[in-house]
N, CA, C and O atoms as a CHARMM CRD file, in Angstrom:
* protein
*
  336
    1    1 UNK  N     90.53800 121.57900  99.50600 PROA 1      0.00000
    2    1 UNK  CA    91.66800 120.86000 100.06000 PROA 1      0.00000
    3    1 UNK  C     92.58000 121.85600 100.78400 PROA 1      0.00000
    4    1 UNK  O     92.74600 122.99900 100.35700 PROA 1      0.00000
    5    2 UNK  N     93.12300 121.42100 101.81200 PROA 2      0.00000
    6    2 UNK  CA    93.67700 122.50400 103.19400 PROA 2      0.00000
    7    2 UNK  C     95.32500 122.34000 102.10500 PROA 2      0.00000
    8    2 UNK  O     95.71500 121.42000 101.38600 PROA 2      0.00000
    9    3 UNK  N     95.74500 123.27500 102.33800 PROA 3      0.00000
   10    3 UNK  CA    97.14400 123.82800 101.97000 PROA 3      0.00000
   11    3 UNK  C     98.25700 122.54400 102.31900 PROA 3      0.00000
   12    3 UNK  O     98.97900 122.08600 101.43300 PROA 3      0.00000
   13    4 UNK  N     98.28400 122.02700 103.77100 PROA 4      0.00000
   14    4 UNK  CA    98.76000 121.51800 104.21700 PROA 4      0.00000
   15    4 UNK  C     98.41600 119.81700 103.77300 PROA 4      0.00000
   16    4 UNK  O     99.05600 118.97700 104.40700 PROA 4      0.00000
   17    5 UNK  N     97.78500 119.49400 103.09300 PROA 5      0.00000
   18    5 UNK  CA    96.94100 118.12400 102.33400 PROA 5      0.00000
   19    5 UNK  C     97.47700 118.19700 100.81400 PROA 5      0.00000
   20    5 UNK  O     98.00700 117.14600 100.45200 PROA 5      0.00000
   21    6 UNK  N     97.45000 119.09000  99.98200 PROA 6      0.00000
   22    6 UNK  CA    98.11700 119.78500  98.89000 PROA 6      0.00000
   23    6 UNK  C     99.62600 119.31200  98.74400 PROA 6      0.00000
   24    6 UNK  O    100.14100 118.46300  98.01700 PROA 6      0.00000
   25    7 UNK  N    100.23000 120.31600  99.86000 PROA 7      0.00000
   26    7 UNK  CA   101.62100 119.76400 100.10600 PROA 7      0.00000
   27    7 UNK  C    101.92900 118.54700 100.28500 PROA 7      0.00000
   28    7 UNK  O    102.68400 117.89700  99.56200 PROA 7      0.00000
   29    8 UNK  N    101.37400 118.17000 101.24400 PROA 8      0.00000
   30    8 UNK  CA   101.65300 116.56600 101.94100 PROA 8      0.00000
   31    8 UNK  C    101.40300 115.50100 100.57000 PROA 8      0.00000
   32    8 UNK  O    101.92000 114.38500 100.60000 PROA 8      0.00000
   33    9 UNK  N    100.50300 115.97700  99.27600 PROA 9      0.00000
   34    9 UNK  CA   100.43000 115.05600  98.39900 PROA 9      0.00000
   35    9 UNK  C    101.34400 115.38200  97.12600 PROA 9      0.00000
   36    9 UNK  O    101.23500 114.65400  96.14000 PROA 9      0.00000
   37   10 UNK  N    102.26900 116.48600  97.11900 PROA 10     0.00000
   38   10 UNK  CA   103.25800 116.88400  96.70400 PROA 10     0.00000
   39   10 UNK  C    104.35600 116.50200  96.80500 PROA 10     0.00000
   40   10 UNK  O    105.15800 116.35400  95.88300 PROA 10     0.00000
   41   11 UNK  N    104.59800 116.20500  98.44200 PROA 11     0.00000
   42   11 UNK  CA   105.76300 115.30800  98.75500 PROA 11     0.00000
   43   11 UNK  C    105.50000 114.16600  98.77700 PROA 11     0.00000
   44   11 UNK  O    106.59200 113.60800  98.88900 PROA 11     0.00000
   45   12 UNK  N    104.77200 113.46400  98.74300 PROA 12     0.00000
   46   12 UNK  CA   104.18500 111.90100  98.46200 PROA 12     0.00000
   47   12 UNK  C    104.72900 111.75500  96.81400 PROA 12     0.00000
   48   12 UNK  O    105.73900 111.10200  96.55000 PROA 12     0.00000
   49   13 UNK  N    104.11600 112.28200  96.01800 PROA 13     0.00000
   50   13 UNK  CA   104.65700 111.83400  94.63400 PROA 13     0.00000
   51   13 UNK  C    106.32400 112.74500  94.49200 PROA 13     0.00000
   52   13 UNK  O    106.96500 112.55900  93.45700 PROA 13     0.00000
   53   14 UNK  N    106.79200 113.50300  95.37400 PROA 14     0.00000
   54   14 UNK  CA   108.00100 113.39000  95.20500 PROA 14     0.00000
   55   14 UNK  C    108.92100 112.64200  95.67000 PROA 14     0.00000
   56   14 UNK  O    110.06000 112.61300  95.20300 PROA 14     0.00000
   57   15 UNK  N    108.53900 111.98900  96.59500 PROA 15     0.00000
   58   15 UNK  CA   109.05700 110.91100  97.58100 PROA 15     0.00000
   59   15 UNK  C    109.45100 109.53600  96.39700 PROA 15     0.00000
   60   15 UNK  O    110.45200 108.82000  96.39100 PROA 15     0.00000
   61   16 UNK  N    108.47500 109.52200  95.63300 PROA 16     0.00000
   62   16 UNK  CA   109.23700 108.78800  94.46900 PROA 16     0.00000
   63   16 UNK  C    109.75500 108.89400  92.96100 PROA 16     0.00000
   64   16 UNK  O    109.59200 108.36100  91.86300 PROA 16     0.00000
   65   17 UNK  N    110.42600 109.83500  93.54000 PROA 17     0.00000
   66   17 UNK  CA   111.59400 110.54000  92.72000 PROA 17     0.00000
   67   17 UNK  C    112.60900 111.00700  93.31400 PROA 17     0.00000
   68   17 UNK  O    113.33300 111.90600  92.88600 PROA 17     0.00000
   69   18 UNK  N    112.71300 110.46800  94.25900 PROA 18     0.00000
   70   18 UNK  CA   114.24200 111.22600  95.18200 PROA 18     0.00000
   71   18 UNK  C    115.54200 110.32000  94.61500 PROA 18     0.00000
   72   18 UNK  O    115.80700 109.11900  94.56600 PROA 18     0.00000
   73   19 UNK  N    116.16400 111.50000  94.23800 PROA 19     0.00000
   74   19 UNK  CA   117.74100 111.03000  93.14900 PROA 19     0.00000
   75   19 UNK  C    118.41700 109.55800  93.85900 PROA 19     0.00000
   76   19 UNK  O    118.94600 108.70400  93.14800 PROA 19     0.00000
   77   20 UNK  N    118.32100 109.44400  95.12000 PROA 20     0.00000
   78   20 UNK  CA   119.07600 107.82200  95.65400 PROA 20     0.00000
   79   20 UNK  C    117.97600 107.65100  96.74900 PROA 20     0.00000
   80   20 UNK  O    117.19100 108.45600  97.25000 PROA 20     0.00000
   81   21 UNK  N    118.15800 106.55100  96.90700 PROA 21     0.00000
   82   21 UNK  CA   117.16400 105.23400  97.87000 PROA 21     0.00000
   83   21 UNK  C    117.84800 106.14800  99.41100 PROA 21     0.00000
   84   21 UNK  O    119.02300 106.47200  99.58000 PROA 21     0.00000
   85   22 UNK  N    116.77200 106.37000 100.28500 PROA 22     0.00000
   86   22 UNK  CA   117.39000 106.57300 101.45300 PROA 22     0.00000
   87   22 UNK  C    117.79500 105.03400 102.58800 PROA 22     0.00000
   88   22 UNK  O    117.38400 103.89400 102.36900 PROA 22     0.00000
   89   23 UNK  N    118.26900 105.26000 103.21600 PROA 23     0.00000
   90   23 UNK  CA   118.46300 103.59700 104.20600 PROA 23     0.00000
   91   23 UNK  C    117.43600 102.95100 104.69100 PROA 23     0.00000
   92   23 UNK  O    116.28900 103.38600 104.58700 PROA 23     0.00000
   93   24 UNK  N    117.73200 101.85600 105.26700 PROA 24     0.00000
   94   24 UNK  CA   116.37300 101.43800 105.42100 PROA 24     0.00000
   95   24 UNK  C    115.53700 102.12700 106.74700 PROA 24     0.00000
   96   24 UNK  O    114.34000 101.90400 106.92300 PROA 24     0.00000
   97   25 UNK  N    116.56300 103.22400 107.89000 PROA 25     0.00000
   98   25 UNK  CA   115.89600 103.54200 108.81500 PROA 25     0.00000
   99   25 UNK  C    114.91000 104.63700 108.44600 PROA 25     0.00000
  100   25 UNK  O    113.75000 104.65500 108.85700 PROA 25     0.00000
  101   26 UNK  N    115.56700 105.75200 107.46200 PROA 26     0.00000
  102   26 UNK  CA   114.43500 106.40100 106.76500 PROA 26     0.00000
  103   26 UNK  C    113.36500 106.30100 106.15100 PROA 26     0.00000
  104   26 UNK  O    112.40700 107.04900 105.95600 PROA 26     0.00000
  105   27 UNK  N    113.78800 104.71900 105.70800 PROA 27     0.00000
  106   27 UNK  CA   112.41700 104.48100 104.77200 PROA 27     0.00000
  107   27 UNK  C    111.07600 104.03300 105.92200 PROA 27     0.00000
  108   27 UNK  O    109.92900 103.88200 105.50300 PROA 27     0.00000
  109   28 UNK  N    111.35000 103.90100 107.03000 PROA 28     0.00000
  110   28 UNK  CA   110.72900 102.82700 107.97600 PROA 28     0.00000
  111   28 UNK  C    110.33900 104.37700 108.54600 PROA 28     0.00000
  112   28 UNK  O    109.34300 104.23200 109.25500 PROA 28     0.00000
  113   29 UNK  N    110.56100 105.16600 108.52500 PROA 29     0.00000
  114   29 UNK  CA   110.37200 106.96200 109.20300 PROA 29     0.00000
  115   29 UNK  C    109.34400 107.41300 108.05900 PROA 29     0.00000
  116   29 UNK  O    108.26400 107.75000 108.54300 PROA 29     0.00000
  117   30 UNK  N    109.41300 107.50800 106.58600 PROA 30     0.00000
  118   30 UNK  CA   108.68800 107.32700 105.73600 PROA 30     0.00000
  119   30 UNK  C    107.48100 106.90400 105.65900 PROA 30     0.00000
  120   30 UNK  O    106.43400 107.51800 105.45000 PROA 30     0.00000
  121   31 UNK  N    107.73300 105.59400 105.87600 PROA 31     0.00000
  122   31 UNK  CA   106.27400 104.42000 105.72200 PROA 31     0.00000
  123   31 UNK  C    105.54400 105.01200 106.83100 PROA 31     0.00000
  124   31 UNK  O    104.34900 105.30000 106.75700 PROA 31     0.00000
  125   32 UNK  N    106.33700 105.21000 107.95800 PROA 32     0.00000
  126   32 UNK  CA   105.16700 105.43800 109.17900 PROA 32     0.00000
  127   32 UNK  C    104.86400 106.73200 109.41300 PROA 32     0.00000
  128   32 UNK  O    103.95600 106.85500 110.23400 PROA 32     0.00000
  129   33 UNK  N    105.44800 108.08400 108.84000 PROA 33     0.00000
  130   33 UNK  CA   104.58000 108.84600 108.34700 PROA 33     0.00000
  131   33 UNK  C    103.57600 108.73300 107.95400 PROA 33     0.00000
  132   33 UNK  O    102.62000 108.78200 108.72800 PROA 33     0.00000
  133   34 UNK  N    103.41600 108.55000 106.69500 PROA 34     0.00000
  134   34 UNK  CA   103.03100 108.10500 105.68700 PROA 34     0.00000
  135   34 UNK  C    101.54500 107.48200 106.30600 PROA 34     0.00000
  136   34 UNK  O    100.58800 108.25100 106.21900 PROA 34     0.00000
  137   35 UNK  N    101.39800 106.66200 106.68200 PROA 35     0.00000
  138   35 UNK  CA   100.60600 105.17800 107.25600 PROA 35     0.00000
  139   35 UNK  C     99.64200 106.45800 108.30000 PROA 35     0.00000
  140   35 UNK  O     98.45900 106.79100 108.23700 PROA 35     0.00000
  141   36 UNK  N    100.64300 106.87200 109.10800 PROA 36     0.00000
  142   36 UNK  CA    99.96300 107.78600 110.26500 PROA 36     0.00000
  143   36 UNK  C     99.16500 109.11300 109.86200 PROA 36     0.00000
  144   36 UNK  O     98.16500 109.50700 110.46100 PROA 36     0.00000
  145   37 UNK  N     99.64700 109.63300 108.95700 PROA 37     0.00000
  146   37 UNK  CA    98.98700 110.69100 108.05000 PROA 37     0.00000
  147   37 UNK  C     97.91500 110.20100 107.13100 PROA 37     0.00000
  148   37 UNK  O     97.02800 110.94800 106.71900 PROA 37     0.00000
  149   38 UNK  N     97.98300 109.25200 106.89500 PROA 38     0.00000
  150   38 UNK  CA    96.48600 108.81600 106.35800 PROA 38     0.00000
  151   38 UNK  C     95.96800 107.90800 106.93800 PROA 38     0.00000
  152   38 UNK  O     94.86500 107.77500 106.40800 PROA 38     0.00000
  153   39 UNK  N     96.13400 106.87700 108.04700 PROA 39     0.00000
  154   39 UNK  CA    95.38100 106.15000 108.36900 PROA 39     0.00000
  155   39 UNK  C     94.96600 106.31600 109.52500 PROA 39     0.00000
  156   39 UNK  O     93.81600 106.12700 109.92200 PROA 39     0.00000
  157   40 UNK  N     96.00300 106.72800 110.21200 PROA 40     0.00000
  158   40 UNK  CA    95.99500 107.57500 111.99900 PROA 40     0.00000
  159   40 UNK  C     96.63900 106.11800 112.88200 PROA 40     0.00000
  160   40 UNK  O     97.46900 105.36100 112.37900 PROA 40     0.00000
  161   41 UNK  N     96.14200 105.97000 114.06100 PROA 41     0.00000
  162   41 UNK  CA    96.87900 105.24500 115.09800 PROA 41     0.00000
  163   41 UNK  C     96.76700 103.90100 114.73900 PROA 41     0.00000
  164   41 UNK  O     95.70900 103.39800 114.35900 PROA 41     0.00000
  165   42 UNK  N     97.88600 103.26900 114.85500 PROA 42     0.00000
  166   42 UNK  CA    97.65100 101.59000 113.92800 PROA 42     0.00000
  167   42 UNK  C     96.76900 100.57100 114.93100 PROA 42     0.00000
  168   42 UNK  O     96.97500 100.48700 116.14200 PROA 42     0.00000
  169   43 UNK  N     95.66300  99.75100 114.13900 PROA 43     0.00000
  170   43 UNK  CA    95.05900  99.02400 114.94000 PROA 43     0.00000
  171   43 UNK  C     95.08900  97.50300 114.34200 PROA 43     0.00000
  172   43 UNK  O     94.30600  96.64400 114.74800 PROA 43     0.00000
  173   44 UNK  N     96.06300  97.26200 113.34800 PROA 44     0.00000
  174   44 UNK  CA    96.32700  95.71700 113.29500 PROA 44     0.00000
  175   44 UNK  C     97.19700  95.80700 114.54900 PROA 44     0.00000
  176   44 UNK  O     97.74800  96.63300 115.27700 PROA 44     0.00000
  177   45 UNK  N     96.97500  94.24200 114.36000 PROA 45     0.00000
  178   45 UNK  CA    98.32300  93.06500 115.35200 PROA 45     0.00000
  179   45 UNK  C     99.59800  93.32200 114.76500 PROA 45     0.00000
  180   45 UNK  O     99.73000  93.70900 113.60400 PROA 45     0.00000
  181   46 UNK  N    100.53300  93.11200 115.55500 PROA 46     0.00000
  182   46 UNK  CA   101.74700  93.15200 115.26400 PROA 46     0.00000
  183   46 UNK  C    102.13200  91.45200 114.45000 PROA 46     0.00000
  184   46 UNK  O    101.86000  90.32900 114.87200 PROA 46     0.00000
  185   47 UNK  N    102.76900  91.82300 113.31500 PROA 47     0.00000
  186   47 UNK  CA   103.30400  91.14100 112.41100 PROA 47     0.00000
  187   47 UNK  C    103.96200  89.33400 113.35000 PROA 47     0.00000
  188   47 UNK  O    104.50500  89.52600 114.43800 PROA 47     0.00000
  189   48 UNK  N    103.92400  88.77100 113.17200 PROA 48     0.00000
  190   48 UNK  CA   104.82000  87.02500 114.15300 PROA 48     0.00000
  191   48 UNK  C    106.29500  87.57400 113.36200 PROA 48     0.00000
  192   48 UNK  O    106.57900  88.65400 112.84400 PROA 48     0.00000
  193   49 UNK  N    107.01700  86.37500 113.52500 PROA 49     0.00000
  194   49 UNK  CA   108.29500  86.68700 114.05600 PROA 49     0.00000
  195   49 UNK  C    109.23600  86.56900 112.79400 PROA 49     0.00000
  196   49 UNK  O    110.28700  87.17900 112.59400 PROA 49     0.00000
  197   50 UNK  N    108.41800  85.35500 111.74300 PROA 50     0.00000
  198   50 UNK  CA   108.13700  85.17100 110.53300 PROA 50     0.00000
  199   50 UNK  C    108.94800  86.37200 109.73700 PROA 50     0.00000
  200   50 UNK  O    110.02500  86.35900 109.14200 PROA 50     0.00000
  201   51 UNK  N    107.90000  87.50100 109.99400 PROA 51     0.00000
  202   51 UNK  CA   107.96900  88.62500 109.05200 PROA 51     0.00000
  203   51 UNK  C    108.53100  89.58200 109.71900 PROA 51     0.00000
  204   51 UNK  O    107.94300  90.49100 110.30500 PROA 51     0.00000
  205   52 UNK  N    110.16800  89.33000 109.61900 PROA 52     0.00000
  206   52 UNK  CA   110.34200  90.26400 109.93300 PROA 52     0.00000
  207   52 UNK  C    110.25000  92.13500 109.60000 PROA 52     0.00000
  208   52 UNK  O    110.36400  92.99800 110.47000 PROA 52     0.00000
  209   53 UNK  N    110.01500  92.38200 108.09900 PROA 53     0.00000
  210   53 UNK  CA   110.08800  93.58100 107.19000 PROA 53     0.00000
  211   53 UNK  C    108.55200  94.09700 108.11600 PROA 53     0.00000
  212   53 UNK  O    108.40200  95.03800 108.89600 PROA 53     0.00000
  213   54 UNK  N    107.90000  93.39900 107.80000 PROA 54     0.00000
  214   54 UNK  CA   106.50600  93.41200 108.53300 PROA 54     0.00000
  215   54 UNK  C    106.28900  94.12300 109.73700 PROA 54     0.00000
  216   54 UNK  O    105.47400  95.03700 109.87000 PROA 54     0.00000
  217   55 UNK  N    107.31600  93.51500 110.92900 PROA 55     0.00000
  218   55 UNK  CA   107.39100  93.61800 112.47200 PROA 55     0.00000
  219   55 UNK  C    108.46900  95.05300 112.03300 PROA 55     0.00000
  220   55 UNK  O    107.91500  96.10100 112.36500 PROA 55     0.00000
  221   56 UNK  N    109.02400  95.14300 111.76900 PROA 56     0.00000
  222   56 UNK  CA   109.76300  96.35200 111.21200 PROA 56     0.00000
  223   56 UNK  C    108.76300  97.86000 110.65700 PROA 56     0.00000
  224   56 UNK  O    109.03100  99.06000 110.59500 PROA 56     0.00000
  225   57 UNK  N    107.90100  97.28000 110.42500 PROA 57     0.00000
  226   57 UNK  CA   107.08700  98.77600 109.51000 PROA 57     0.00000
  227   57 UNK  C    106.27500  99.10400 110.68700 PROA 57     0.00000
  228   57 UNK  O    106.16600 100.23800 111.15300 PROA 57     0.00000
  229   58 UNK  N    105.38900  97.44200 111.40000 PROA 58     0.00000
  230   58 UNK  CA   104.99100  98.18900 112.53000 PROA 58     0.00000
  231   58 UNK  C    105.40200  98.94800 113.97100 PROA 58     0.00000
  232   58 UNK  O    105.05300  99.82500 114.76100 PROA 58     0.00000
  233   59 UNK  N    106.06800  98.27700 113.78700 PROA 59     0.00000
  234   59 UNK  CA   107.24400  98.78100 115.30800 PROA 59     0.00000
  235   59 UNK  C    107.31800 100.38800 114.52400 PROA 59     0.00000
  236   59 UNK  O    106.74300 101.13800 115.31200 PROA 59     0.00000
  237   60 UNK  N    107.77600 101.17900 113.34000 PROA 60     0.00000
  238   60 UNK  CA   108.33600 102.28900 113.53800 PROA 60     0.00000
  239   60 UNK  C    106.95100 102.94300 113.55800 PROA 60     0.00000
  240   60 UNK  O    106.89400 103.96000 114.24900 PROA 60     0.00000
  241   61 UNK  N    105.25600 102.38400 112.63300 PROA 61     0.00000
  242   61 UNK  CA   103.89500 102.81000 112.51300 PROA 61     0.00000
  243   61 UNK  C    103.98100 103.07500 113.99800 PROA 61     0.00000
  244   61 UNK  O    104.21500 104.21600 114.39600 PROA 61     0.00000
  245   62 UNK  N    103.81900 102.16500 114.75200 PROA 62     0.00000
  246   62 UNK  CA   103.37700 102.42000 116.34000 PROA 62     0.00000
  247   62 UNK  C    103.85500 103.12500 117.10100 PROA 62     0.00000
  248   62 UNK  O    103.22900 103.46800 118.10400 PROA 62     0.00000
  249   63 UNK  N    105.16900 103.57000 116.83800 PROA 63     0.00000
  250   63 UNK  CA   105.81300 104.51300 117.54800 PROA 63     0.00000
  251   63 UNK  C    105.20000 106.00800 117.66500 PROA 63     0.00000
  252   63 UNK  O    105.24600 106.90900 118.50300 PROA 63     0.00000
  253   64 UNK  N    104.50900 105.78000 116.20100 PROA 64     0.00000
  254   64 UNK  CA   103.54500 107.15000 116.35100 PROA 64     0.00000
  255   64 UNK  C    102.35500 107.46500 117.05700 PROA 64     0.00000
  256   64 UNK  O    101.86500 108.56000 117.33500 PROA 64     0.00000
  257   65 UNK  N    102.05300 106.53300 117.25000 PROA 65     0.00000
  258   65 UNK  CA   100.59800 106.20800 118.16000 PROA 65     0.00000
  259   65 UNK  C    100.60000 107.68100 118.96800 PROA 65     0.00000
  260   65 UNK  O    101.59900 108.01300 119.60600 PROA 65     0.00000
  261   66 UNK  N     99.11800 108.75300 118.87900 PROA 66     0.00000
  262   66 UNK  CA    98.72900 109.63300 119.29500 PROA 66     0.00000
  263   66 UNK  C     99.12300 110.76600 118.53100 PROA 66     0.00000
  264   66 UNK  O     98.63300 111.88400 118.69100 PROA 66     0.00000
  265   67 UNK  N    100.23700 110.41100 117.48100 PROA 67     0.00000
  266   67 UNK  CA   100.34000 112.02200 116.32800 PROA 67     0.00000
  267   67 UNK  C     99.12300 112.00000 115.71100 PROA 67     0.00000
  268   67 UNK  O     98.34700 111.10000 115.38800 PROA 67     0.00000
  269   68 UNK  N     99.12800 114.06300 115.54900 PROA 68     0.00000
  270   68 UNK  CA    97.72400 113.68200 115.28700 PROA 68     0.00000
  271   68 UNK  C     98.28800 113.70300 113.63200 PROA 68     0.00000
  272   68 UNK  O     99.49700 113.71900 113.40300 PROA 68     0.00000
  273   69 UNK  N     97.09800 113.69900 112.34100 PROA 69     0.00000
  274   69 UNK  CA    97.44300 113.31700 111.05700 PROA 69     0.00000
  275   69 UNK  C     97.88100 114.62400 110.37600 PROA 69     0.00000
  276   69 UNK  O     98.64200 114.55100 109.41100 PROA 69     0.00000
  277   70 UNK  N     97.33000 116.13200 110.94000 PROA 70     0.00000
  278   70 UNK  CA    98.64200 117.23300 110.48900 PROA 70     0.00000
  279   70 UNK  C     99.54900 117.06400 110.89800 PROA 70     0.00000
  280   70 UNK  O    100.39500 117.09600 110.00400 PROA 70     0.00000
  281   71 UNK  N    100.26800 116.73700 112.51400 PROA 71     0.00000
  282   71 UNK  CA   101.46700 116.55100 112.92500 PROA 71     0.00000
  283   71 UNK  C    102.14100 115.62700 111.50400 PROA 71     0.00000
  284   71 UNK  O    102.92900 116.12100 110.69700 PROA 71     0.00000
  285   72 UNK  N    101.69600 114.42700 111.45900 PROA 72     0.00000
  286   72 UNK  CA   102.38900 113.12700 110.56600 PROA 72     0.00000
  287   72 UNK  C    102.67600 113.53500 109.42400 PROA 72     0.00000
  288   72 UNK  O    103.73500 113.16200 108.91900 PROA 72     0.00000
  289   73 UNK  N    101.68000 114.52900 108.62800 PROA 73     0.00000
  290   73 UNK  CA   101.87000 115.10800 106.88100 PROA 73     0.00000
  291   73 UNK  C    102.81700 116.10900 107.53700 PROA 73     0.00000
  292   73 UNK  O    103.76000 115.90700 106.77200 PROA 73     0.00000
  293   74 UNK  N    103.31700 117.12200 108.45700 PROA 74     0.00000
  294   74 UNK  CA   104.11900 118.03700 108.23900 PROA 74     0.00000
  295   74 UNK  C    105.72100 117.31300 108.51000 PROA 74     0.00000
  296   74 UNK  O    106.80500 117.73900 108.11100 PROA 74     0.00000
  297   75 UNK  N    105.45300 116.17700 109.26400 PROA 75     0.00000
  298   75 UNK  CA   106.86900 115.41800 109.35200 PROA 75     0.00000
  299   75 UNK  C    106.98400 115.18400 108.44000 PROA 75     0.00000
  300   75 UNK  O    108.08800 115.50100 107.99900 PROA 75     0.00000
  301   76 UNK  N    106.00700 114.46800 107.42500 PROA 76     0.00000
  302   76 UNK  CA   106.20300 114.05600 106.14300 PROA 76     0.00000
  303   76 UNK  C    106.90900 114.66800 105.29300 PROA 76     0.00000
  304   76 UNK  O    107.75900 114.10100 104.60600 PROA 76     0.00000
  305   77 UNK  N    106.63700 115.92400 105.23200 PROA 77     0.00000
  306   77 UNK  CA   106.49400 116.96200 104.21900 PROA 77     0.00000
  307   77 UNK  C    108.21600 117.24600 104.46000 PROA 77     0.00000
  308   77 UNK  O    109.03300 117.23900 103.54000 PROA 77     0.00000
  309   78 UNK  N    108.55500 117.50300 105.96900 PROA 78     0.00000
  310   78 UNK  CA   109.75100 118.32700 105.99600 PROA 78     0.00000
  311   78 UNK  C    110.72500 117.28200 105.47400 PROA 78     0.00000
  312   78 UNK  O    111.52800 117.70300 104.64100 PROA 78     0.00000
  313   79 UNK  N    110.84700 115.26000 106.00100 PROA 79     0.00000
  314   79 UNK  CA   111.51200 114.77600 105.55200 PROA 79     0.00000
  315   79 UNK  C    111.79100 114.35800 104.47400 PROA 79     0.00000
  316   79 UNK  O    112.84300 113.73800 104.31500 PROA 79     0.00000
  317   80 UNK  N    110.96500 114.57600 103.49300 PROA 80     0.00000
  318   80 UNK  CA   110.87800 114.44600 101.94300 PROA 80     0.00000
  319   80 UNK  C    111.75100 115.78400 101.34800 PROA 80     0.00000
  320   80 UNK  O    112.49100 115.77800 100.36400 PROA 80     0.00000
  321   81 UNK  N    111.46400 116.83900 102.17200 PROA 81     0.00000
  322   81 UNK  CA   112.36200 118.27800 101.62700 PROA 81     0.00000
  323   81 UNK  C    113.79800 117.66800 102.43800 PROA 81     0.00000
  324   81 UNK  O    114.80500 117.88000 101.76300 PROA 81     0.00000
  325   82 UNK  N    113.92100 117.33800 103.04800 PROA 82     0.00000
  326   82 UNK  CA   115.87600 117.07400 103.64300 PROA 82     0.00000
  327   82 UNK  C    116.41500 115.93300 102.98600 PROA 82     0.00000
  328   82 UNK  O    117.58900 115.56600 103.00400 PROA 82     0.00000
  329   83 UNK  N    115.28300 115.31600 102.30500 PROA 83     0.00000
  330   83 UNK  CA   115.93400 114.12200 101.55900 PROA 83     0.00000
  331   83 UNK  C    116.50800 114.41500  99.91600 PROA 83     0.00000
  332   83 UNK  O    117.32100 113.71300  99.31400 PROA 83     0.00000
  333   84 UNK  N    115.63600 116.00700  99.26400 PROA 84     0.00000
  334   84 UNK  CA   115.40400 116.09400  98.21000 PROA 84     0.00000
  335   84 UNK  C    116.75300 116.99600  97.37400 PROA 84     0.00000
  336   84 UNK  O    116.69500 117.21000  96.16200 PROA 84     0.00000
């Protein structure tokens, strides 16, 4: 396991333990880390109009479209350390 995969699953289980809830724009910076570092460029449909929490996770997922999945774990990594 690469150094940088190690870490990235370090700040994943610290991510839930951070002393207060960050807002909801961080958490939506989070998720789509998160999503992009392990799943890579999103290829569902975008959520109907319905859902909004939904249309919310993908809108910030898609924004990443073309990071590659070290880029996404080292964002990960650093915003879990500024949160901690």
């Amino acid at each position: 396991m690469s150094d940088l995969k190690a870490t990235f699953e370090a700040a994943v289980a610290n991510s839930k333990s951070l002393s207060e809830r960050p807002d909801n724009n961080t958490l939506l910076q989070i998720y789509a880390l998160y999503k992009q570092a392990t799943a890579g460029d999103i290829t569902e449909k975008k959520p109907g109009f319905g859902d909004m929490v939904g249309r919310a996770k993908w809108d910030a997922w898609n924004k990443l479209k073309g990071t590659s999945n070290d880029a996404a774990m080292q964002q990960y990594v650093d915003l879990i350390k500024s949160l901690s």
